[in-house]
C-alpha positions in Angstrom: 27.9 -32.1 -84.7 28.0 -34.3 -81.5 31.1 -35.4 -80.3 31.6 -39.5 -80.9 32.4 -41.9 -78.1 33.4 -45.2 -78.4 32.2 -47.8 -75.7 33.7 -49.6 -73.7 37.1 -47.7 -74.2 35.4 -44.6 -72.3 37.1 -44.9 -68.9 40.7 -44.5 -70.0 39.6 -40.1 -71.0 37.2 -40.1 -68.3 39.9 -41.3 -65.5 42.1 -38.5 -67.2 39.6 -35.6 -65.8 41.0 -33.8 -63.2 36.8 -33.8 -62.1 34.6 -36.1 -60.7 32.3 -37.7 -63.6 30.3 -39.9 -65.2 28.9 -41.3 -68.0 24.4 -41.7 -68.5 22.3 -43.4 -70.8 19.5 -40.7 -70.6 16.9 -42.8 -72.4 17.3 -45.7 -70.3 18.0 -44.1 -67.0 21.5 -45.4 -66.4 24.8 -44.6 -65.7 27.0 -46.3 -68.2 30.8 -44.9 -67.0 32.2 -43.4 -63.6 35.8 -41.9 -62.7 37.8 -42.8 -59.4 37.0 -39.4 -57.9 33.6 -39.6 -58.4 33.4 -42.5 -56.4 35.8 -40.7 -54.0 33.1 -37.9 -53.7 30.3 -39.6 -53.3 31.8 -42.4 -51.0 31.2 -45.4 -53.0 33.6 -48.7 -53.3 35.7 -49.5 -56.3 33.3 -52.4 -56.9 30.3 -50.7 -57.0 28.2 -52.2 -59.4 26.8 -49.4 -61.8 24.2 -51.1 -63.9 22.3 -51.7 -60.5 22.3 -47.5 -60.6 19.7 -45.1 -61.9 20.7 -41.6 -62.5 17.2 -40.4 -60.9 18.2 -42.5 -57.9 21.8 -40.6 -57.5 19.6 -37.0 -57.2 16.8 -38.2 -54.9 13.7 -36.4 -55.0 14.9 -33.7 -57.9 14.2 -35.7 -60.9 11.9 -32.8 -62.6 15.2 -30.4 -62.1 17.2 -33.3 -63.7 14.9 -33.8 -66.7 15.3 -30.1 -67.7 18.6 -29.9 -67.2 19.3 -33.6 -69.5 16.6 -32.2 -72.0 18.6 -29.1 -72.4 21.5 -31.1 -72.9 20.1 -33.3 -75.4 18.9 -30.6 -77.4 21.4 -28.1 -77.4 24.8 -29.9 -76.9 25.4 -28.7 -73.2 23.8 -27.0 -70.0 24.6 -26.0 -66.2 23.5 -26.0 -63.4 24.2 -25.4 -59.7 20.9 -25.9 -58.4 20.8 -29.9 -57.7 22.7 -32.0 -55.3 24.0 -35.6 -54.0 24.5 -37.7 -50.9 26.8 -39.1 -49.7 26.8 -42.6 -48.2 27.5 -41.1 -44.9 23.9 -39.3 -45.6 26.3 -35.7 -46.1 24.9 -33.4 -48.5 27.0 -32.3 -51.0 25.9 -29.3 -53.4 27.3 -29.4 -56.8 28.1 -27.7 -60.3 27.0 -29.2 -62.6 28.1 -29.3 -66.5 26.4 -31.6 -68.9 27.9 -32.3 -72.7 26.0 -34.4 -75.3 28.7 -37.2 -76.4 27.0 -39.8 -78.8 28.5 -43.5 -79.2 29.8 -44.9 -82.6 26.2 -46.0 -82.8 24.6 -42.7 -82.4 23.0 -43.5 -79.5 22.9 -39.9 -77.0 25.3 -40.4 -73.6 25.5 -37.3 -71.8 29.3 -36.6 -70.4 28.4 -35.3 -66.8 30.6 -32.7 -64.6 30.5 -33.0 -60.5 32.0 -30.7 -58.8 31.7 -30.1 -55.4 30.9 -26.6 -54.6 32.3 -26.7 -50.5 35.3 -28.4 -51.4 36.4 -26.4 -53.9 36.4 -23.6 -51.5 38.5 -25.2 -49.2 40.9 -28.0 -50.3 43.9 -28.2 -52.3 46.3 -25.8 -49.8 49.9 -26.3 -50.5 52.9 -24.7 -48.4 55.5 -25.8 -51.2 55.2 -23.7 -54.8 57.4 -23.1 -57.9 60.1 -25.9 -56.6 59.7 -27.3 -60.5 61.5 -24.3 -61.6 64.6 -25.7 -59.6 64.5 -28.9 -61.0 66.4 -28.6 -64.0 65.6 -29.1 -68.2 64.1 -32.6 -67.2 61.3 -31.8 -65.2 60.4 -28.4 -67.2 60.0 -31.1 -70.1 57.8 -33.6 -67.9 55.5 -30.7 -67.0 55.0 -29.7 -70.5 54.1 -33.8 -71.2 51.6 -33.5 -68.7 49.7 -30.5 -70.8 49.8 -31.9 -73.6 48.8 -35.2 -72.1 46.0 -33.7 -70.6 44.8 -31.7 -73.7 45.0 -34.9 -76.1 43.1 -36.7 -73.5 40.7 -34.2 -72.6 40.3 -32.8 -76.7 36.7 -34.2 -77.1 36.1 -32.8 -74.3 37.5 -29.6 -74.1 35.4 -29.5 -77.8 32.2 -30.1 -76.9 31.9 -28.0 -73.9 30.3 -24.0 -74.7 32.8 -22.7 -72.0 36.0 -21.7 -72.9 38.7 -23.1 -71.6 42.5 -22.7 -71.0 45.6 -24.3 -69.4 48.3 -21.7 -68.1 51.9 -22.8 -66.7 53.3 -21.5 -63.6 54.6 -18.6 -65.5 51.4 -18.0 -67.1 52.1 -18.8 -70.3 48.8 -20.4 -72.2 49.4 -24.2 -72.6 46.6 -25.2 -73.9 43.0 -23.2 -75.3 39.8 -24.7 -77.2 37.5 -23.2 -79.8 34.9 -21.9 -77.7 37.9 -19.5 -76.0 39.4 -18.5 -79.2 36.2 -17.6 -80.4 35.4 -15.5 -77.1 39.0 -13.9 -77.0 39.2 -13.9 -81.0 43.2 -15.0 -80.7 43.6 -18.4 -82.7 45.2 -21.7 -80.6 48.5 -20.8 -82.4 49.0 -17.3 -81.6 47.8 -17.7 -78.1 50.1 -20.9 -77.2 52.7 -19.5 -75.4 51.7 -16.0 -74.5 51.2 -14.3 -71.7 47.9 -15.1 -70.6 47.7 -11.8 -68.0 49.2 -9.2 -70.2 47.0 -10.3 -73.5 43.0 -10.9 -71.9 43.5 -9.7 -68.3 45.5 -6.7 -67.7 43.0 -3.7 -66.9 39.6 -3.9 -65.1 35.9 -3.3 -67.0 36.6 0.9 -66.0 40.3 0.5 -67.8 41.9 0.7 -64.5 45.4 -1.3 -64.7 44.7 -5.3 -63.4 48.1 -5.9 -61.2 49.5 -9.8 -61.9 49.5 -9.8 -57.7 46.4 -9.4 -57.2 44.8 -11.5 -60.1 42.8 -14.6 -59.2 43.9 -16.6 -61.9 47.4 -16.7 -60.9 46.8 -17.3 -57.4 45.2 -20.9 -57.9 48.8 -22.1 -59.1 50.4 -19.8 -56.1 48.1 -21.1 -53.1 46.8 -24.2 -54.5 42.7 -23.0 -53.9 39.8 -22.9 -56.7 39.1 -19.2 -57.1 35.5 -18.5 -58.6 35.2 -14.8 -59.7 31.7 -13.5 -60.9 32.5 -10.3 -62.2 35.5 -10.1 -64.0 36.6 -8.9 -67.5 38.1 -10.5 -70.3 39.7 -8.3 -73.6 39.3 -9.5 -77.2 41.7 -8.8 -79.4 40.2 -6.0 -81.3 40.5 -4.0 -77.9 36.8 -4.6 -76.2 36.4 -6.3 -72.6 33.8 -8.2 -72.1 32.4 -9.7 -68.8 32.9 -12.8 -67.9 32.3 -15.4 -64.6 35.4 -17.8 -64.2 37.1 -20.6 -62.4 40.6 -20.9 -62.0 41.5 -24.9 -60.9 45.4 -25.3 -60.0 47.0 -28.0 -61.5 49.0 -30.3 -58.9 51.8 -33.0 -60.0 53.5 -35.0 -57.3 52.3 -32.6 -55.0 53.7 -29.4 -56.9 51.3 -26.9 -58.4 52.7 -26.4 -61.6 49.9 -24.3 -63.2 45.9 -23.9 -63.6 42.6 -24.6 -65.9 40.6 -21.7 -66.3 37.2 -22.1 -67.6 34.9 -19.0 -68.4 31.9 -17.7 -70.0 30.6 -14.8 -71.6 28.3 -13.1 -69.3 28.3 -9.3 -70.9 24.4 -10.5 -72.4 23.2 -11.4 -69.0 24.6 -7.8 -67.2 23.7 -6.0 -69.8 19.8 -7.6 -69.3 20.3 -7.2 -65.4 21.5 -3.2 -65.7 18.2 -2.8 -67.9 16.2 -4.2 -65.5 17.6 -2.1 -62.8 17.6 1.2 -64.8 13.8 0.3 -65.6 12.7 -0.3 -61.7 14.9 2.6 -61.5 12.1 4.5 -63.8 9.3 2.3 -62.4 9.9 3.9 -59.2 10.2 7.4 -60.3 7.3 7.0 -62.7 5.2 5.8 -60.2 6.2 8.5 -57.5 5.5 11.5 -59.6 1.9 9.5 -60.6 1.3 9.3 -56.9 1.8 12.6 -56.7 -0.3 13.4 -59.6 -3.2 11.5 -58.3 -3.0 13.4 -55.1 -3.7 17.0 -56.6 -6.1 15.3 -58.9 -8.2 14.1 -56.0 -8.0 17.8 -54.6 -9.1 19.0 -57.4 -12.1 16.8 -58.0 -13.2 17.0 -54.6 -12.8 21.2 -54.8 -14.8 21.2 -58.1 -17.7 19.1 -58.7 -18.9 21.7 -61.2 -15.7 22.3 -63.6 -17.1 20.8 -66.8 -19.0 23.0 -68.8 -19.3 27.5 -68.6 -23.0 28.0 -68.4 -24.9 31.3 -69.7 -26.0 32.9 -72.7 -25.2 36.3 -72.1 -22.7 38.0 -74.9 -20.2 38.5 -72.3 -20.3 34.6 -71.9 -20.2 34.0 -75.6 -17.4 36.3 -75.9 -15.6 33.9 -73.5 -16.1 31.0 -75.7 -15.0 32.4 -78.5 -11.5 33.8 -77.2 -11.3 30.3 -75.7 -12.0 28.2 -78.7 -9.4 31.3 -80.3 -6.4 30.4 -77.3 -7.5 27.1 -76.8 -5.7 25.0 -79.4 -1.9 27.1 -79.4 0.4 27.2 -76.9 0.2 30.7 -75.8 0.5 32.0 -72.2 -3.3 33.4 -70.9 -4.2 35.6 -67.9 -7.7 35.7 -66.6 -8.5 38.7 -64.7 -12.2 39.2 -62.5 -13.4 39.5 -59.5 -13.3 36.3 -56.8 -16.3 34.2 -57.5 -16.7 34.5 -61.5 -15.2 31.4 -62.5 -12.3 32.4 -63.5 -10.7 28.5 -62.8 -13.7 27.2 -64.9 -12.3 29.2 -68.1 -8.8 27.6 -67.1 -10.1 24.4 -67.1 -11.9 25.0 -70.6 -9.1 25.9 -72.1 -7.1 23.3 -71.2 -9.5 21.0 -72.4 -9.5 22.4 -76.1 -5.9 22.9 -76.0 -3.8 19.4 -77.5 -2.6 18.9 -73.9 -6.0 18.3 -72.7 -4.7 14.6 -71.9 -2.0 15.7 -70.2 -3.2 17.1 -65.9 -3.9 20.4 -65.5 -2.1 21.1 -62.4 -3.6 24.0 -60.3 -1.6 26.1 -57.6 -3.1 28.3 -55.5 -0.4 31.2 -54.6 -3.1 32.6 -52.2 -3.1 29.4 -50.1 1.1 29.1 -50.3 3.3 30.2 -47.1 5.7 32.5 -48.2 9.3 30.1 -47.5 7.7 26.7 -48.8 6.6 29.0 -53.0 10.0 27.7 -54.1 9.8 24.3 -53.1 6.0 23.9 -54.0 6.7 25.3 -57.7 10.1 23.6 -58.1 10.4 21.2 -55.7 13.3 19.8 -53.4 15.6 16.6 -53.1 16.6 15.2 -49.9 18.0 16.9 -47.2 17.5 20.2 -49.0 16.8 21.9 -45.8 15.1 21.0 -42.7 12.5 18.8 -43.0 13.2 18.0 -46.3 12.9 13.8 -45.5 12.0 12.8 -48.9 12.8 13.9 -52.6 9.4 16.4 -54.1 8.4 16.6 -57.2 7.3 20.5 -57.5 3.9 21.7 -59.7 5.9 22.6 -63.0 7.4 18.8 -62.9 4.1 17.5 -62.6 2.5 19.8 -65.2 5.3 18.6 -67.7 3.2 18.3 -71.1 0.6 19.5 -69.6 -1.1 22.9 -68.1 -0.1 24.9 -65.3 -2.7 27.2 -63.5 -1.5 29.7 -61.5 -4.6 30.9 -59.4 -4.1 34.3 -57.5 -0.8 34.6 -59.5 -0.8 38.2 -57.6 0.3 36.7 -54.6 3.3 35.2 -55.4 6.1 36.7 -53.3 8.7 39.4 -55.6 11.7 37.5 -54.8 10.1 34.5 -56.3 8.6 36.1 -59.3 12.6 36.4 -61.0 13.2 32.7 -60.7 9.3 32.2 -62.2 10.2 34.7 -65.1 13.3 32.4 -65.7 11.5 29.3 -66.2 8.7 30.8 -68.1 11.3 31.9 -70.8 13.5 28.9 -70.5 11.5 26.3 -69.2 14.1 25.1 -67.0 14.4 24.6 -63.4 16.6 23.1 -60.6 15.0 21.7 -57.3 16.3 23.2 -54.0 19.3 21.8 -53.1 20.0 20.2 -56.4 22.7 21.2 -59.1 20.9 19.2 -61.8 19.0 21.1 -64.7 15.4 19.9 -65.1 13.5 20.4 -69.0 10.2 20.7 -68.8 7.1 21.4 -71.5 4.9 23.4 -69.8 1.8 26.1 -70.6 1.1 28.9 -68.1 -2.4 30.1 -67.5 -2.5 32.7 -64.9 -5.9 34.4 -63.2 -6.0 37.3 -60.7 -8.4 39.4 -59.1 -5.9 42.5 -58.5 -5.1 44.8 -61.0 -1.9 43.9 -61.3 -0.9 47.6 -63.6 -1.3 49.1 -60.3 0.6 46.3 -58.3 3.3 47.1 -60.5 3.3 50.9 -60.2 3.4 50.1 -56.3 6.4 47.9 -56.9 4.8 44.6 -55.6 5.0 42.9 -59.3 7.0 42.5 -62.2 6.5 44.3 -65.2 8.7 42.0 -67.6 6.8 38.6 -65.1 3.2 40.8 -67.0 4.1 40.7 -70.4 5.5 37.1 -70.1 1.8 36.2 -68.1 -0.3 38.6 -70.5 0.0 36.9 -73.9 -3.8 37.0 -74.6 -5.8 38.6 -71.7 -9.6 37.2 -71.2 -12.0 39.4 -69.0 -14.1 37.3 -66.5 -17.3 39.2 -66.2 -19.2 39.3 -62.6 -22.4 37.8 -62.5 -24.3 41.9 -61.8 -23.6 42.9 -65.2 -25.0 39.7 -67.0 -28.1 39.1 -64.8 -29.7 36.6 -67.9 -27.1 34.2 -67.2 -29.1 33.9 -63.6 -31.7 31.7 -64.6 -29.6 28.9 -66.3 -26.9 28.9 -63.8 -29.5 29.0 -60.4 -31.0 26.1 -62.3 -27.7 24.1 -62.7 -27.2 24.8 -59.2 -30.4 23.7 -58.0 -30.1 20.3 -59.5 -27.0 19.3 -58.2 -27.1 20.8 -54.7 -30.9 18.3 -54.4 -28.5 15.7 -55.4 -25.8 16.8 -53.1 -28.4 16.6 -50.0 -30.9 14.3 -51.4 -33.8 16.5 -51.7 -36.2 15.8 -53.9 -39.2 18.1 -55.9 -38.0 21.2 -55.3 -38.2 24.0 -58.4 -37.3 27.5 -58.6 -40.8 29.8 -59.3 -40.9 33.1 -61.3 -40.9 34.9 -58.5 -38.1 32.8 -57.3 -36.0 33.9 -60.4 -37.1 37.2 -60.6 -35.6 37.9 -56.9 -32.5 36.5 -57.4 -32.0 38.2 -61.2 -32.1 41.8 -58.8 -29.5 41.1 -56.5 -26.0 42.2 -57.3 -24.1 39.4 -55.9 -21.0 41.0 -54.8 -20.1 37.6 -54.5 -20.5 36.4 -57.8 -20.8 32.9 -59.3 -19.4 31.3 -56.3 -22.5 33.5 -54.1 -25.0 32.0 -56.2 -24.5 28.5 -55.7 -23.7 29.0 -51.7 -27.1 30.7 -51.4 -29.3 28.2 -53.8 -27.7 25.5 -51.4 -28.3 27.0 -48.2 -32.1 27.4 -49.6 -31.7 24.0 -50.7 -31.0 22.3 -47.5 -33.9 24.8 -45.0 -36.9 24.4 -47.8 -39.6 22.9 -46.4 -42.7 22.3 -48.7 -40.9 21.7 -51.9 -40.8 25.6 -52.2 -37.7 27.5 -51.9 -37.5 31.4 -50.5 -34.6 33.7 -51.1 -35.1 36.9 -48.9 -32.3 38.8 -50.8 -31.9 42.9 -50.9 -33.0 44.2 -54.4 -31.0 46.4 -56.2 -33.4 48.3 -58.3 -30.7 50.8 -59.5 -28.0 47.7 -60.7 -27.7 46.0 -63.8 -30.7 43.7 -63.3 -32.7 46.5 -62.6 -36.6 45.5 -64.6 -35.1 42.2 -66.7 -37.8 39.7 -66.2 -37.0 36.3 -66.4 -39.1 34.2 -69.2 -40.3 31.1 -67.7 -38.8 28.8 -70.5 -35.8 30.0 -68.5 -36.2 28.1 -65.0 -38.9 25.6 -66.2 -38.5 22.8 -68.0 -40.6 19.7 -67.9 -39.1 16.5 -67.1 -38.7 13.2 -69.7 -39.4 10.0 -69.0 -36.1 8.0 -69.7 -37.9 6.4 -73.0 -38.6 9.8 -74.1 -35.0 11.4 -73.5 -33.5 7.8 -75.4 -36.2 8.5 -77.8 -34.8 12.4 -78.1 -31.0 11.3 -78.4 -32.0 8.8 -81.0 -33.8 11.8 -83.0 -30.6 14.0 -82.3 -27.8 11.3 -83.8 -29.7 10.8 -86.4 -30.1 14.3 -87.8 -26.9 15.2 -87.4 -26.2 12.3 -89.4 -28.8 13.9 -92.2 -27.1 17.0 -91.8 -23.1 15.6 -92.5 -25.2 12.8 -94.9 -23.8 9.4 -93.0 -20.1 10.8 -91.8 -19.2 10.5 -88.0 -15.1 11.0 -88.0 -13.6 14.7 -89.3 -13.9 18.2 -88.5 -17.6 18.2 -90.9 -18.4 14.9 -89.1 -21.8 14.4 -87.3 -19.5 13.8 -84.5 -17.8 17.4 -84.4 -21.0 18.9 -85.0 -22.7 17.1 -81.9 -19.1 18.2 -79.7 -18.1 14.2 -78.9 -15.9 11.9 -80.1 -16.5 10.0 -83.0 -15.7 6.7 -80.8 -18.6 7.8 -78.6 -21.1 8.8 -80.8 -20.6 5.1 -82.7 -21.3 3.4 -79.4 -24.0 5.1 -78.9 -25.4 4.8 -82.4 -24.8 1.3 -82.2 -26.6 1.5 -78.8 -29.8 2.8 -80.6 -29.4 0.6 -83.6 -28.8 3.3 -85.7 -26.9 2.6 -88.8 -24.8 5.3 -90.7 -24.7 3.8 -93.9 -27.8 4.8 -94.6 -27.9 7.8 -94.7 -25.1 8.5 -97.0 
C-alpha cells in the first residue's frame, strides 16, 4: 500500500526532516511542497514561488536519468540514486543522494516524497568541540531529549514507513530510540524488544570474519561523538538468529541547541549485491585461467598441425598393417596405458594419433611431448609445470603437458630419453595421477591417458640401468609393434602414391605419376629410413622432375624383403573422375549402404557406422544429393 498524504497540511512533516526535501507532482511536472533547508541548499528565497518550478528544470539537462529514477519510484514504492545533481544559484554544483518514496494524496493522486542530500557537505560540516554536556544537565533535559525522538518519529512515521531502508534512532549512550519495519525485518528484533537496547552489543559487535567490533572504533557512534556524517560501504550487521549480513550505512548525528545528543542510521541489505560481485570476480578469475591454459593449448596444437600434415589416416594393406588396426580398434576405446615400439620413421606417432581418435577422449587434445627434443633441467617443468618465481626465469605461471592433456591423451614420443631422476616422479603420477608444479605446495588432479613410443629396446636399457623397470610395466599395458616399411614392401605402392599427391600440392606441380618401373624401384629399396624416407625422397623427386616424369636412382636390394614382389599397376594407377562422376560415385555409395542397413543412418548397424562417419554428416550429405532414407526402409 502507498502511504496517504493530505494536502495542503504537508509542510508541517516535511519541515520536521532533518533533510533537505521536496514534494512533486510527477504527472504534471511540478513541485508541489519544499522544506527550509532545501531552499538553504540550493540558495533560493523564502518567497520563491514554486508553481513557477518544474522538477525537469531543477536537474538541467538529466531529465532521461530523472524519468527512470521517478518511473522506478512510481512503480515500485521507492528508488536511489546518486548519479544526478543540482545548481545552485550561485551556478555551484552540488552532487546529491537521492531517495525517492511514492506518497499518494487523499485523492490517490501519485506525489513522490524526494530526499536531497548533499554528498560534499555531509563530508564536511556539522563539527562540534562540545559533546555529552546533556548528560550534566539533570532529569529535565534527559526528558526533553527523549521528547525530541519521539517527536521526530511521530512526525517522521510515514516516512520512516514507506522508505525500503531501514532505519534507526540511537541516543548518546546508544540505546535504540527509535526503529521502522524495514530494520526489524532486516535485523529480525521487533520495535519492542529493540527499544532500548544496546544498539552496538546486539547488531554490531564483531566484523563479517567474527573478529570482535570495538564501540571505539565504530562509525556509528562517532557521528554523535564528533558531530560528522560517516558513510561506511562494507560493514556488517547480525540478525538475531546469529548470521551477519552485509550492509552499506549512514550514520547522521542528531544536534539540539547545538548538543549532539545522538544519531539516525539508515542501512541496507547489500549481502545480494557482494555475493553477485564475488561471483563475478571468482568467474574472471576462471575466465582468465581458462583462457590461459586454451592459449596454451592452441599453441602445441599449431605445432602439431604444422609438424603433421599427414596424421589422419594409417595407409597400407599389408597384414602387419591390418594387425595394427585391429589392436588399435582393440585399445582404442579403454583407457589403458600403450607403448609403441619401432624403428624412427614408421609412424609410430600416426598409431598414437589413431588411437586417440577411437578412444572416448578423442575430443579432448592429444598433447604430444617430445623427450628427445627436451633439455635435461627444463623435463620437470615441461611435464608439470612451474608457478612464478619458481626459479630463475620463471616470470610467469606454466601450465605443464599433463595439465593440458587433462581429459585427454598424453603422447610421450621417445619416452626412452627421459632423464632417470625424472622417471620416479613420472611413475608417481602415472599411478596417482597427481602432480605439484615446481615451486608450488598445491596438489593438482588430473585425468590423463599415457601412450608411450620408443625406438630403443628399453629391456636392455633397463638391464644397463638407464630405465625403470616398475616406469615398463606401468608404460607396457598393451604393447603394439610398428613394423619398418623393408618388411612390408606392398604397402609401397599406396603410400608413394599418397605421398605423391600431396607433395604436387605442397609445390604446385602438376601431371606428374609414378610408372611401373617407378614402383618397382622403389618396392626394392630397404629404406633404412622407413616411412618418414619415403615421403622425403618422393618430394625431393617431386620438386627436380622435369617432363612430368619422375626418376628415383635408388640402390636395390635384391637379397631384402622386397626382393622379386612386382607391383600390379591397379596399385599406382588410378584414373581420374570428373567432379560429376565422383558426386555421382558418393551418391551410389550412400545409397547402398543405406540398402544394406535398409533406411537407418544413427547406431552401431547404421549406414553411417558402416560408411566410418557420423550420422550428422552422412544426413547432410544425403540431403546434399537429395537422397531420402525413408525409402528405403
Amino acid at each position: 500500500m502507498n502511504a496517504k498524504l493530505e494536502f495542503p497540511y504537508a509542510g508541517k512533516w516535511l519541515d520536521a526532516l532533518p533533510e533537505p526535501a521536496l514534494v512533486m507532482d510527477p504527472v504534471q511536472d511540478r513541485i508541489l511542497e519544499i522544506n527550509e533547508r532545501l531552499l538553504n541548499l540550493l540558495g533560493w528565497p523564502t518567497h520563491h514561488r514554486l508553481e513557477t518550478t518544474r522538477v525537469t528544470e531543477l536537474f538541467g539537462g538529466q531529465v532521461p536519468q530523472l524519468i527512470v529514477l521517478t518511473d522506478e519510484a512510481l512503480a515500485c514504492g521507492q528508488a536511489w540514486s546518486r548519479s544526478l545533481t543540482v545548481a545552485r544559484t550561485d551556478d555551484t554544483v552540488i552532487h546529491l543522494e537521492l531517495s525517492l518514496a511514492r506518497v499518494d494524496d487523499a485523492q490517490g493522486e501519485p506525489r513522490i516524497l524526494v530526499l536531497l542530500r548533499d554528498l560534499e557537505t555531509l563530508r564536511e560540516r556539522r563539527e562540534r568541540h562540545e559533546i555529552n554536556t546533556y548528560h550534566h544537565g539533570g532529569l529535565l533535559h534527559w526528558q526533553r531529549i527523549e521528547t525530541l525522538f519521539r517527536d521526530i518519529e511521530r512526525e517522521n512515521h510515514m516516512i520512516l514507513e514507506a522508505v525500503g531502508e531501514g532505519i534507526y534512532g540511537l541516543d548518546a549512550e546508544g540505546r535504540v530510540t527509535f526503529i521502522n519495519s524495514a530494520a526489524e525485518r532486516m535485523l529480525g528484533w521487533s520495535k519492542d524488544e529493540m527499544l532500548g537496547r544496546m544498539m552496538h552489543s546486539t547488531i554490531h559487535h564483531s566484523h563479517s570474519n567474527g573478529e570482535a567490533h570495538k564501540l571505539e572504533d565504530c562509525p556509528i557512534y562517532k557521528a554523535f561523538k564528533d558531530g560528522a556524517v560517516h558513510r561506511v560501504s562494507d560493514g556488517c550487521f547480525w540478525h538475531r538468529d546469529g548470521f551477519g549480513f552485509a550492509v552499506e550505512y549512514t550514520s547522521t548525528p542528531i544536534v539540539d541547541n547545538g548538543q549532539l545528543v545522538g544519531a539516525v542510521v539508515v542501512f541496507r541489505d547489500t549481502s545480494q549485491r557482494r555475493k553477485a560481485e564475488d561471483d563475478l570476480k571468482a568467474a574472471l578469475t576462471e575466465v582468465k585461467s581458462l583462457k590461459h591454459r586454451l592459449e596454451m593449448e592452441n599453441a602445441y596444437l599449431q605445432e602439431e598441425l604444422i609438424a603433421e600434415q599427414n596424421a589422419h589416416e594409417i595407409v597400407g594393406k599389408s597384414e602387419a598393417v591390418k594387425s595394427q588396426l585391429r589392436r588399435i580398434e582393440l585399445v582404442g576405446p579403454t583407457d589403458a596405458n600403450v607403448l609403441i615400439t619401432g624403428e624412427s620413421g614408421t609412424g609410430k606417432e600416426l598409431i598414437a594419433r589413431a588411437i586417440h581418435n577411437t578412444s572416448k577422449r578423442s575430443q579432448r587434445p592429444l598433447i604430444r611431448v617430445n623427450c628427445a627434443a627436451i633439455p635435461a633441467e627444463l623435463f620437470e617443468s615441461e611435464f608439470f609445470g612451474h608457478i612464478r618465481g619458481a626459479f630463475t626465469g620463471a616470470v610467469n605461471d606454466r601450465v605443464g603437458r599433463f595439465e593440458l592433456a587433462h581429459g585427454g591423451t598424453l603422447f610421450l614420443d621417445e619416452v626412452g630419453e627421459i632423464p632417470l631422476p625424472l622417471q620416479g616422479k613420472l611413475l608417481r603420477v602415472l599411478q596417482e595421477q597427481n602432480f605439484e608444479r615446481i615451486g608450488d605446495t598445491e596438489t593438482r588432479h588430473v585425468d590423463v591417458r599415457v601412450i608411450a613410443a620408443t625406438n630403443r629396446d628399453l629391456r636392455a636399457e633397463i638391464n644397463a640401468g638407464r630405465f625403470r623397470e616398475d616406469l615398463y610395466f606401468r608404460l607396457n599395458v598393451f604393447p603394439i609393434e610398428s613394423v619398418p616399411l623393408r618388411e612390408r614392401p606392398e604397402d609401397i605402392p599406396p603410400l608413394a602414391q599418397l605421398f605423391l599427391k600431396h607433395a604436387c600440392r605442397k609445390f604446385h606441380r602438376q601431371g606428374l605419376e609414378l610408372s611401373f618401373a617407378n614402383v618397382e624401384s622403389l618396392q626394392q629399396y630397404s629404406w633404412p629410413g622407413n616411412v618418414r624416407e619415403l615421403e622425403n625422397v618422393i618430394e625431393r623427386q617431386v620438386i627436380v622432375g622435369e617432363g612430368g616424369k619422375l626418376r628415383f636412382d635408388l640402390p636395390r636390394d635384391n637379397t631384402g624383403p622386397g626382393a622379386g614382389i612386382v607391383a600390379r599397376q591397379s596399385d599406382f594407377t588410378v584414373k581420374p573422375l570428373t567432379e560429376a562422376e565422383k558426386r555421382q560415385q558418393d551418391r551410389e555409395n550412400m545409397v547402398a549402404a543405406l540398402r544394406q542397413c535398409k533406411g537407418k543412418i544413427f547406431g552401431d548397424d547404421g549406414a553411417a557406422a558402416l560408411l566410418g562417419i557420423k550420422p550428422t554428416t552422412l544426413a547432410s550429405r544425403l540431403k546434399r544429393h537429395g537422397v531420402e532414407s525413408g525409402r528405403f526402409r
